[in-house]
Residue, then its C-alpha position, 0 to 999 in steps of 0.5 A: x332598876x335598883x330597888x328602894x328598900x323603905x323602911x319606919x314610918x315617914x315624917x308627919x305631913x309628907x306627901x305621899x305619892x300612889x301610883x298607877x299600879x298600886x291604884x289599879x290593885x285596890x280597884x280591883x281589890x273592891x271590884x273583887x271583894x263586892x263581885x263575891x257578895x253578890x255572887x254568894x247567891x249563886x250555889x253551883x255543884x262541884x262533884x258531890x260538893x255545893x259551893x257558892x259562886x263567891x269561892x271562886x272570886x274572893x281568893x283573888x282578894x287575899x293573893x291581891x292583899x299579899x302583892x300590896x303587903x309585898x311591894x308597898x307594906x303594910x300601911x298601904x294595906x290597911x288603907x285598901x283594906x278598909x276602903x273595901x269595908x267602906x265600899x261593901x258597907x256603901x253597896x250593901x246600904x245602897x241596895x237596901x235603899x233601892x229595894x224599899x223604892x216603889x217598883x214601877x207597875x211594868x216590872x215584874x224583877x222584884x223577887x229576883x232582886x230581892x233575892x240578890x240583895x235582900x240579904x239577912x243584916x246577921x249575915x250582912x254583918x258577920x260578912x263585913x267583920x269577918x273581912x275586915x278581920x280576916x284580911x287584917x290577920x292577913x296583911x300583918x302576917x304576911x309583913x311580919x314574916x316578910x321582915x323576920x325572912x329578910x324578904x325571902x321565902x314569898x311563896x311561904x308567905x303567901x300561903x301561912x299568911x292566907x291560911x291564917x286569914x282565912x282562918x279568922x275570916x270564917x271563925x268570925x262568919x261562920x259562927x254569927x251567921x249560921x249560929x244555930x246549924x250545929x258545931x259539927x255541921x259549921x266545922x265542915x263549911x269552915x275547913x272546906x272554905x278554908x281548905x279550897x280558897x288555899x288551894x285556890x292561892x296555891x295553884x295561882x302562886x305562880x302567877x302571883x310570883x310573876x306579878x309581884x316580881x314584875x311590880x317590883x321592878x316597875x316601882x323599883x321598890x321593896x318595902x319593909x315593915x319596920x318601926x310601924x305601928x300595926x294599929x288597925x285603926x290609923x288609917x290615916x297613917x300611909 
């Protein structure tokens, strides 16, 4: 199948069709992005590292990031983006809600659910920023280098556009969420966060090669981020 490449910002009022492959990657674009909030409460031992459960999921966010950015551009992104912010902020209310509800006299799970869901509002916060931050960074590299490459070099991409992220992702969190535990301490969680969940993309790279190339093919188009406007802000633009 031959490839449309787009390019520039399509007139005012057109319709734009989404398809099934890129609906099932925002899906699991929120799946992923609330499932490693959740699992943040989980600290588990890797040698003589602590780490929480959520480094192993939130990776797959930045990898799924990259495939939109690849196939459909940024525009599509942007959106998915900030329907996962909307989503996370959704849950995180939602569960504030739930835990001020009376517990019925049998149940005896609140302190565990406290546990899970009880989470600081400085946390909370610095958690959503950072990744609307971290992922905008993202997304605008990875479409930057995508136009100034001529489509080539994805796996570079891939790998400086999630660097750069995660970069501003824990240079957002960190700071308002442990502001307090010492520079040198909040240096450490940072390059260790940053250094593991890029070594997590890195190993997946093949795989993400695989599943771009494929959904290429299957959409028959290749776009290219040219005469758009980058305003994170205009989300309505698609």
């Amino acid at each position: 199948m031959k490839k449309r490449q787009i390019s520039g910002d399509m007139p005012r009022g057109q319709r734009v069709m989404l398809s099934v492959p890129f609906v099932m990657m925002a899906i699991v674009f929120n799946v992923c992005l609330i499932a490693s909030n959740l699992f943040e409460t989980k600290v588990f031992s890797a040698g003589p590292l602590a780490l929480t459960g959520g480094v192993l999921i939130f990776p797959v966010s930045y990898i799924i990031n990259d495939c939109i950015v690849e196939v459909w551009g940024y525009k599509k992104a942007r959106l998915v983006i900030w329907t996962g912010f909307a989503m996370n902020f959704f849950v995180v209310a939602m569960a504030q809600i739930v835990r001020a509800l009376p517990a019925a006299g049998f149940w005896d799970g609140g302190e565990h659910f406290d546990y899970i869901f009880a989470l600081a509002p400085r946390v909370t916060i610095a958690s959503l920023l950072a990744f609307l931050s971290g992922s905008t960074v993202n997304a605008w590299i990875m479409s930057r280098m995508k136009v100034s490459s001529g489509g080539k070099r994805f796996s570079l991409r891939a790998v400086v556009s999630s660097v750069c992220g995660e970069t501003v992702d824990s240079l957002v969190f960190f700071p308002l969420a442990f502001w307090g535990i010492g520079w040198d301490n909040m240096l450490k969680l940072m390059l260790l966060q940053i250094f593991l969940k890029t070594a997590y993309e890195v190993v997946i790279l093949p795989v993400t090669n695989i599943v771009v190339k494929a959904v290429k093919k299957y959409e028959g188009t290749d776009t290219f981020d040219r005469g758009i406007s980058y305003n994170p802000f205009r989300i309505t633009d698609i």
